[in-house]
C-alpha positions as YAML, in Angstrom:
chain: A
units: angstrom
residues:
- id: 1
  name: UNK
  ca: [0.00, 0.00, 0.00]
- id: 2
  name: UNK
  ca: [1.13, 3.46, -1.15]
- id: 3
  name: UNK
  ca: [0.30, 6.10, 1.42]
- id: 4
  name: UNK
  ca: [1.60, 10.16, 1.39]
- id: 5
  name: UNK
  ca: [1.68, 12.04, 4.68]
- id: 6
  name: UNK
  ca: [1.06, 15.84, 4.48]
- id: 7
  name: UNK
  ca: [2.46, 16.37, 7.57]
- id: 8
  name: UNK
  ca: [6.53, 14.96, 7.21]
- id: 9
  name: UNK
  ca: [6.07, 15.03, 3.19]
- id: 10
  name: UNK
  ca: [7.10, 11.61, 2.83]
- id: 11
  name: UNK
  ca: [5.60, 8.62, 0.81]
- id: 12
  name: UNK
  ca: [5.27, 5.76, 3.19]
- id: 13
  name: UNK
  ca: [5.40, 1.72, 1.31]
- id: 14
  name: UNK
  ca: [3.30, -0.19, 3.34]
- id: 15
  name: UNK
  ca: [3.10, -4.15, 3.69]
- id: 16
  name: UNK
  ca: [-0.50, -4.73, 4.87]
- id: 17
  name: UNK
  ca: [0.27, -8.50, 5.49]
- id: 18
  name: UNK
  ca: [2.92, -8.11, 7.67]
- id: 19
  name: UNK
  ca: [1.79, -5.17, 8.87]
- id: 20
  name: UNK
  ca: [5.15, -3.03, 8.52]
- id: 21
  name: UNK
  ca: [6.55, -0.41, 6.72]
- id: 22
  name: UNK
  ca: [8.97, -1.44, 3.87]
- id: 23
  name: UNK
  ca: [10.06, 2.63, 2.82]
- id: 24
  name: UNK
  ca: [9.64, 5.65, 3.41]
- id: 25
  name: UNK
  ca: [10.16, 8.37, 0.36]
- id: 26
  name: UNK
  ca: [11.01, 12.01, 1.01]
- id: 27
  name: UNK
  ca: [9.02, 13.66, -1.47]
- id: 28
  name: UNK
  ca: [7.01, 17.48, -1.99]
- id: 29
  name: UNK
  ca: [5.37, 19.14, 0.56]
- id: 30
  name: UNK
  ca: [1.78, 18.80, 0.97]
- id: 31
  name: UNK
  ca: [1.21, 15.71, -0.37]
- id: 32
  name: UNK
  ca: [-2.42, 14.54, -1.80]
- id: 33
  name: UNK
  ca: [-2.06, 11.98, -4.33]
- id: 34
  name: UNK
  ca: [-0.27, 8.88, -5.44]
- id: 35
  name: UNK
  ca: [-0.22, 7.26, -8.72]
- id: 36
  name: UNK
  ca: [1.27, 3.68, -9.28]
- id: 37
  name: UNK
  ca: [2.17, 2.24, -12.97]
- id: 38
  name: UNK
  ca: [2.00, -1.16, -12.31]
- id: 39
  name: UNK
  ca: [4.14, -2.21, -15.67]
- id: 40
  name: UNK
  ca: [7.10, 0.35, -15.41]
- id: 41
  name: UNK
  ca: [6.94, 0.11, -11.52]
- id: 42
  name: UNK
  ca: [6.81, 3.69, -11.22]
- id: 43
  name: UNK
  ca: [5.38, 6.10, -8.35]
- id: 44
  name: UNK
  ca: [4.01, 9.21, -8.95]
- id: 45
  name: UNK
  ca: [3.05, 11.71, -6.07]
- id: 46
  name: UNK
  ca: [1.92, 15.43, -5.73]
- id: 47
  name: UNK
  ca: [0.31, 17.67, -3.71]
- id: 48
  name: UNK
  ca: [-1.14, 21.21, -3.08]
- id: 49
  name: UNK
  ca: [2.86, 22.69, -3.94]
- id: 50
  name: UNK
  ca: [2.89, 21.62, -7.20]
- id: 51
  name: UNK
  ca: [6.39, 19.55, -6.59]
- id: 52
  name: UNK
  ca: [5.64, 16.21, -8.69]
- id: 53
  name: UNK
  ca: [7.90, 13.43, -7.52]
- id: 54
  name: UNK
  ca: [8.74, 10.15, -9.72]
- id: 55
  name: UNK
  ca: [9.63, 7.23, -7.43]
- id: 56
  name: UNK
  ca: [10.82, 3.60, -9.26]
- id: 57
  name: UNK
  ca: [10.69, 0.80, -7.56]
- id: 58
  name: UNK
  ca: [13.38, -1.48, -8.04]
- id: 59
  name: UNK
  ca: [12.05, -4.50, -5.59]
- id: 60
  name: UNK
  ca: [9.25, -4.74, -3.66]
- id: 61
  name: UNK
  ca: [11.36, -3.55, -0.81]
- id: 62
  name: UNK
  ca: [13.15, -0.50, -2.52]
- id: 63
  name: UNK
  ca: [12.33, 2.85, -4.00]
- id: 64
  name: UNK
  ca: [14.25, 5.82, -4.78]
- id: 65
  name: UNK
  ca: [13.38, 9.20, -6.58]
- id: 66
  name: UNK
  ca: [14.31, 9.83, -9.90]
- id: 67
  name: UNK
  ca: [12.79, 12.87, -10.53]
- id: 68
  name: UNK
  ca: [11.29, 15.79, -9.12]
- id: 69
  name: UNK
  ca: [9.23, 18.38, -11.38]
- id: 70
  name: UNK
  ca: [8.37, 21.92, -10.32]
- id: 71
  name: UNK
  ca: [4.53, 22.22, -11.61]
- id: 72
  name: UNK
  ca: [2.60, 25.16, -10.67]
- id: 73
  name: UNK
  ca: [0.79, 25.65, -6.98]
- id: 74
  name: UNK
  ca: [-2.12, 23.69, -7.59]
- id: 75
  name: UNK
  ca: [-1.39, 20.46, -9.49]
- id: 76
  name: UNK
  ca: [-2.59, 18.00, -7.27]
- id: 77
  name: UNK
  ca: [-4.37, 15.34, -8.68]
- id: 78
  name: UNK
  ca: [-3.26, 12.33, -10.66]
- id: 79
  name: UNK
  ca: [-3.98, 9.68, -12.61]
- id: 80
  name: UNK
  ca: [-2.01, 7.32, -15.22]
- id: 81
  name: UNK
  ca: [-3.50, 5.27, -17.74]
- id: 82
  name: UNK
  ca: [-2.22, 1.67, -17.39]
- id: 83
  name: UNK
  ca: [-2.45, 1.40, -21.62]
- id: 84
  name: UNK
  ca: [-0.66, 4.45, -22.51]
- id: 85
  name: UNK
  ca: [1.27, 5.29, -19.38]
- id: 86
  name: UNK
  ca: [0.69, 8.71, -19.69]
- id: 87
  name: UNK
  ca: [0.49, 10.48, -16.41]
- id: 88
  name: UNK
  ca: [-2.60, 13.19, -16.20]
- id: 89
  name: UNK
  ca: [-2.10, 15.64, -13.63]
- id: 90
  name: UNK
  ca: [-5.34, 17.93, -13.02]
- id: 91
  name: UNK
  ca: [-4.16, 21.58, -11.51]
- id: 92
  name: UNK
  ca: [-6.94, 23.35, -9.48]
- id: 93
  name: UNK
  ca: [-7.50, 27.21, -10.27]
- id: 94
  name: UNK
  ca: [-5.99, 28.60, -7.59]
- id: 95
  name: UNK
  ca: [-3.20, 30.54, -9.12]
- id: 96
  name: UNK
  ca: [-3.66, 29.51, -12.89]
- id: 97
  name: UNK
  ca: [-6.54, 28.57, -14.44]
- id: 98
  name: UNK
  ca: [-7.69, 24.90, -13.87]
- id: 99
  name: UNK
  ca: [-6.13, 22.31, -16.93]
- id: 100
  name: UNK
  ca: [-4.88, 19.40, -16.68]
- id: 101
  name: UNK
  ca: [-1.13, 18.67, -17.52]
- id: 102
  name: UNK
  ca: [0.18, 15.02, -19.81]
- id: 103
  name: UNK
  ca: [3.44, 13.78, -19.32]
- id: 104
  name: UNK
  ca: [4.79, 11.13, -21.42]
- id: 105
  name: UNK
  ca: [7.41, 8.66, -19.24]
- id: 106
  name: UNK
  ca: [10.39, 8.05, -20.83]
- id: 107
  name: UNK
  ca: [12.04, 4.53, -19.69]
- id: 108
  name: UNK
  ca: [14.13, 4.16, -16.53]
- id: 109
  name: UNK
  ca: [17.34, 3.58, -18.25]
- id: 110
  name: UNK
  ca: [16.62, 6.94, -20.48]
- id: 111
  name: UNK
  ca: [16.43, 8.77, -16.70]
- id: 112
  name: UNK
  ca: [18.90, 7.25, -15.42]
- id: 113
  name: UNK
  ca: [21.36, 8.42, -18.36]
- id: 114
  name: UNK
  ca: [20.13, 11.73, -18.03]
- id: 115
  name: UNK
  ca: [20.93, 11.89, -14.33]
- id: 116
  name: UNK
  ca: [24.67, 11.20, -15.11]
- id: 117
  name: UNK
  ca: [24.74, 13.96, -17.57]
- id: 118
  name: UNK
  ca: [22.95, 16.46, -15.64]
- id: 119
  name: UNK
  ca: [25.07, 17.60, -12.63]
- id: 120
  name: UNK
  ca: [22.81, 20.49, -11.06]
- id: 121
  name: UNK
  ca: [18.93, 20.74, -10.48]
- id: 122
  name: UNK
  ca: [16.53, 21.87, -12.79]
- id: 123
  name: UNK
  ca: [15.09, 25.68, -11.38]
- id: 124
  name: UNK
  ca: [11.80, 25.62, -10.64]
- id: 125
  name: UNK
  ca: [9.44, 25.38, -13.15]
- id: 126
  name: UNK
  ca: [11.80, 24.40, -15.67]
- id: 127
  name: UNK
  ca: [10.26, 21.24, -17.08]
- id: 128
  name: UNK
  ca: [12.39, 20.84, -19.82]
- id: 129
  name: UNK
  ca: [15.58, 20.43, -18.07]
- id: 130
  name: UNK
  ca: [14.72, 17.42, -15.34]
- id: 131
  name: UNK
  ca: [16.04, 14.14, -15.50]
- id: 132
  name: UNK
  ca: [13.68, 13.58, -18.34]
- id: 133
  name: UNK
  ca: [11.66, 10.67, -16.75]
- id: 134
  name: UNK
  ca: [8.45, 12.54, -17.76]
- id: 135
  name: UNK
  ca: [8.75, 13.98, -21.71]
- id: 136
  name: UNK
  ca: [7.60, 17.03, -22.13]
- id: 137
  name: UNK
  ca: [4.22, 18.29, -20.86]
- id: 138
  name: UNK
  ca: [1.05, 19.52, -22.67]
- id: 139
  name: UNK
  ca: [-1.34, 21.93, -21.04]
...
């Protein structure tokens, strides 16, 4: 079980038979939603901040973050179609007007090539330069 806690901003893994936590994930603050692709093993989470945060899972019993996105305040709902794997994220109008964001995930490998190449982080809301786990967004 996936769970995000607004109050430490930190995904927590969950293992509901044994009744222990397997991980814990720092990730953005204000956490509201989690998104799970099933085939490429991938976490998404994001909250009121707009901070998206890309989590693989590389066993059952380990996760790391290999990206984090600077959206605008707002985007904080998710969902990913299991077909496509494109990852919808709806942004409320608080500060922009309400749309709804598609990302495009690029495989792990892909990211994880980036990362070696990139040495700083990306400013915020800079989508084009992160780790490139994502693609580029359409609004």
């Amino acid at each position: 079980m996936f769970i995000v806690c607004s109050g430490n901003a930190a995904l927590v893994v969950f293992d509901l038979i044994q009744k222990t936590v397997i991980a814990t994930v720092k990730i953005g603050g204000g956490p509201d939603s989690v998104a799970y692709d099933v085939a490429l093993r991938r976490l998404y989470t994001t909250g009121k901040s707009g901070v998206l945060v890309v989590i693989q899972q590389e066993t059952p019993d380990a996760y790391h973050v290999i990206d984090t996105v600077h959206l605008h305040y707002g985007a904080h709902t998710l969902a990913v179609d299991s077909d496509t794997h494109r990852l919808y994220v709806g942004y409320a109008g608080l500060v922009v007007p309400p749309r709804v964001a598609v990302f495009m995930p690029r495989p792990y490998e892909a990211c994880a090539a980036d990362l070696r190449l990139i040495q700083q982080p990306a400013p915020p809301n800079d989508n084009a330069r992160h780790c490139g786990s994502l693609g580029v967004a359409t609004t």
